[in-house]
C-alpha positions as CSV (number, residue, x, y, z in Angstrom):
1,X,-0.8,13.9,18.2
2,X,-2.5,15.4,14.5
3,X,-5.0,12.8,14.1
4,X,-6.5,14.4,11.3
5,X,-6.2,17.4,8.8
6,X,-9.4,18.9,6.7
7,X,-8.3,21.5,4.4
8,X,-7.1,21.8,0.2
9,X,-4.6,20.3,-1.6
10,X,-2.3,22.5,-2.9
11,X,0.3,20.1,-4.8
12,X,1.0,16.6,-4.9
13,X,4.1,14.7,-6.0
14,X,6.4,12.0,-5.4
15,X,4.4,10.7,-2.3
16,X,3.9,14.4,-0.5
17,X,0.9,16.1,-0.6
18,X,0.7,20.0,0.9
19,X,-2.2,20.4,2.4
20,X,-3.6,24.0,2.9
21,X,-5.3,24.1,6.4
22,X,-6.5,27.4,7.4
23,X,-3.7,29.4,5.9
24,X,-0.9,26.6,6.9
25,X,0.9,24.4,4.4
26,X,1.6,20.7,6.3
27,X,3.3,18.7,4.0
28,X,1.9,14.8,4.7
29,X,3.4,11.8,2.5
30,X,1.0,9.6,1.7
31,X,1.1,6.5,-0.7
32,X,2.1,6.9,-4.4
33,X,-1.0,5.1,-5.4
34,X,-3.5,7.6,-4.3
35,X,-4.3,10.6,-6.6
36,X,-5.8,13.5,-4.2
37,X,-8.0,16.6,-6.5
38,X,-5.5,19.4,-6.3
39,X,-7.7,22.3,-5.6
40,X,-10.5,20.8,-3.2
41,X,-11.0,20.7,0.4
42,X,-9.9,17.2,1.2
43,X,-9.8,15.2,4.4
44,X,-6.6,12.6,5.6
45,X,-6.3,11.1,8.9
46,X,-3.0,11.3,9.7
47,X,-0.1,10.0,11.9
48,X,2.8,12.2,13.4
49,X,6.0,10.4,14.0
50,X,8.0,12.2,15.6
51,X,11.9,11.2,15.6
52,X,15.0,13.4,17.3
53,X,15.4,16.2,14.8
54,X,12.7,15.9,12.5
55,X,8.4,15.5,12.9
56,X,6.7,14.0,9.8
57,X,3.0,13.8,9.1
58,X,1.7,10.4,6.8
59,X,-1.8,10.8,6.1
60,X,-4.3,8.4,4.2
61,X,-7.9,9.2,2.8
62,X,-9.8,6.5,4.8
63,X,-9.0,5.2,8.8
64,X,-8.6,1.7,8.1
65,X,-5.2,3.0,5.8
66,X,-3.9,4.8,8.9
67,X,-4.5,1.8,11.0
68,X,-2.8,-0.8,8.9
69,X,0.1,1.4,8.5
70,X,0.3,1.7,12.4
71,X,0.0,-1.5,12.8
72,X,3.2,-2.1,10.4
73,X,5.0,0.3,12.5
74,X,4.7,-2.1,15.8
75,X,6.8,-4.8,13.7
76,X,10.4,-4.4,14.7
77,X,12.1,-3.2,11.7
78,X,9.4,-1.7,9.8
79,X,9.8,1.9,9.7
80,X,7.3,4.5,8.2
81,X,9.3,4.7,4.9
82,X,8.7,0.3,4.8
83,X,5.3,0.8,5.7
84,X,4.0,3.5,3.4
85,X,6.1,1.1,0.5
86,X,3.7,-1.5,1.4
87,X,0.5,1.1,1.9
88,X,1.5,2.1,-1.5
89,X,1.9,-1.2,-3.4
90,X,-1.4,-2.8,-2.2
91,X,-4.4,-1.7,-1.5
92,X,-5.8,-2.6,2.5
93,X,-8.0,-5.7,1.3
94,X,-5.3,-7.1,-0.6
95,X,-2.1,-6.7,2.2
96,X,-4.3,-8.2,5.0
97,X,-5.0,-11.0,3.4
98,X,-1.0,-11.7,2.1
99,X,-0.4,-11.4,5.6
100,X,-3.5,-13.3,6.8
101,X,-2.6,-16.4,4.4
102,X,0.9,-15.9,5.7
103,X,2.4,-14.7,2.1
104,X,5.7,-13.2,3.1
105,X,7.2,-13.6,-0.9
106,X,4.0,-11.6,-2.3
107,X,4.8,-8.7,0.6
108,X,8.4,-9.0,-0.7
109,X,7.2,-7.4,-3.9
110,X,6.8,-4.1,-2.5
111,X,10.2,-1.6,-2.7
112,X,12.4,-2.0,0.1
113,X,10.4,-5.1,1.9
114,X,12.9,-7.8,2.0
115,X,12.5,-11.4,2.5
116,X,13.7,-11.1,6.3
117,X,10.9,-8.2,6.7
118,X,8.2,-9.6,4.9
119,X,8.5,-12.6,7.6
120,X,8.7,-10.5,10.6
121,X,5.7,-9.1,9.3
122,X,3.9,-12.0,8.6
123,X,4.6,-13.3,11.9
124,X,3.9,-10.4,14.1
125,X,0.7,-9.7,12.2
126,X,-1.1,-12.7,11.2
127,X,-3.3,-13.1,14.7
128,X,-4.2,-9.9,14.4
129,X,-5.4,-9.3,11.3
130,X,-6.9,-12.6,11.5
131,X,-9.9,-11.1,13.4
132,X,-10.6,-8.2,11.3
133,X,-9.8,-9.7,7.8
134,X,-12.9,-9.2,5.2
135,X,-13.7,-10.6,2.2
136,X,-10.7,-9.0,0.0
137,X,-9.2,-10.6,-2.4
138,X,-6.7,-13.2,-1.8
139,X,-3.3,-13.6,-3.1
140,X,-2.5,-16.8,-4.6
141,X,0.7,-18.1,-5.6
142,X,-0.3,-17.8,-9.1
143,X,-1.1,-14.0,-8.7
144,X,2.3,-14.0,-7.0
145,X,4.1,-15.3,-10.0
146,X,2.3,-13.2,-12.7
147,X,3.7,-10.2,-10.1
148,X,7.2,-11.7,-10.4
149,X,6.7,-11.9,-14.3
150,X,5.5,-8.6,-15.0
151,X,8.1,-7.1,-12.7
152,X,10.6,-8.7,-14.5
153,X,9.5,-7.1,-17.3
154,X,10.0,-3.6,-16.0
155,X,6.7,-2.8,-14.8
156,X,6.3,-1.4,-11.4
157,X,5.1,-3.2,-8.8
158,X,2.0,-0.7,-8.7
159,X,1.3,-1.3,-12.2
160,X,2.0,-4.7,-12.4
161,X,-0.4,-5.3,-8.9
162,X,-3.4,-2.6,-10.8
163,X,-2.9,-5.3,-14.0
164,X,-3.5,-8.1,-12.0
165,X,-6.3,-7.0,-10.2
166,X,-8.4,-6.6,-13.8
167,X,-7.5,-10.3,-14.0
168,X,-10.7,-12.0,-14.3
169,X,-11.8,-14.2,-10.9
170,X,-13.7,-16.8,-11.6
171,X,-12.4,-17.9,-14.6
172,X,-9.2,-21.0,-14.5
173,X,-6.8,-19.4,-16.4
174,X,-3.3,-20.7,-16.4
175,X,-0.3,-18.3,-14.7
176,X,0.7,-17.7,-18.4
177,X,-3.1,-16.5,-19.5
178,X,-3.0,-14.8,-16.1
179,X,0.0,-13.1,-17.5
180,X,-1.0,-12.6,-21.0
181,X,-4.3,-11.0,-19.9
182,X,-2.5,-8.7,-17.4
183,X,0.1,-7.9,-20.2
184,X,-2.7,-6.7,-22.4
185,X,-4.4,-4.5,-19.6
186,X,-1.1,-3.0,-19.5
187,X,-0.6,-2.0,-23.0
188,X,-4.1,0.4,-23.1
């Protein structure tokens, strides 16, 4: 197994990086929300999955990303494409706690996660995420339905998720001033 990879990144686009290690180009996807420096020496721990005809490297910049997404790849039906979706739409904090909370319609959000996923998820991870949950932030159902809203929209799930986390906290604001706010974070 490639547990991880030290070298430069060469290119990155559409969820692939290429990674120049000693000479060698492995291409590794990683999540579309992470932007890697093309041109310096960068480290990912990685995962190999290896399937009949084809091996594929998924890296991530920090251990506890790899070990989420291997985690979502012990639920039955999650594959590595439904797992680096999710690793993709929300940050680590953020998808343990949806599953934590038992939020199946907020993990729904993220491309290709269906309803029937998102509960299998929920189900199989809950008691184990349970233990090593921190202090992320959690996902209401108001958060869920200013997600919904902006989505509807047209924004991405990405966007619409980097919007609400600029949100104010502490402050009880209505799902519509959520959304207004989040709407206005958007349009910078």
């Amino acid at each position: 197994m490639i547990a991880r990879l030290e070298g430069t990144i060469i290119s990155q686009e559409n969820g692939t990086a290429i990674l120049d290690v000693s000479g060698v180009g492995f291409a590794v996807y990683i999540p579309s929300n992470i932007d890697l420096p093309t041109g310096e020496k960068t480290q990912l721990y990685t995962y190999l999955h290896v399937r009949e005809n084809e091996l594929s490297l998924y890296g991530f910049p920090e251990t506890a990303q790899r070990n989420l997404f291997e985690l979502l790849l012990g639920v039955s039906g999650v594959g590595p494409k439904a797992a680096l979706s999710l690793m993709s739409t929300f940050s680590v904090e953020t998808l343990t706690q949806a599953i934590v909370d038992r939020q199946p319609v907020a993990l729904s959000r993220a491309p290709g996660i269906g309803k029937k996923t998102a509960e299998a998820i929920v189900l199989h991870l809950k008691d184990k995420l349970t233990k090593i949950s921190g202090s992320g932030e959690r996902i209401t159902t108001d958060d869920t339905d200013v997600l919904s809203a902006l989505t509807a929209l047209g924004f991405s799930i990405v966007e619409a998720q980097r919007a609400l986390q600029k949100v104010p906290r502490g402050e009880a604001l209505s799902v519509e001033e959520k959304i207004r706010y989040a709407l206005g974070q958007l349009s910078q």
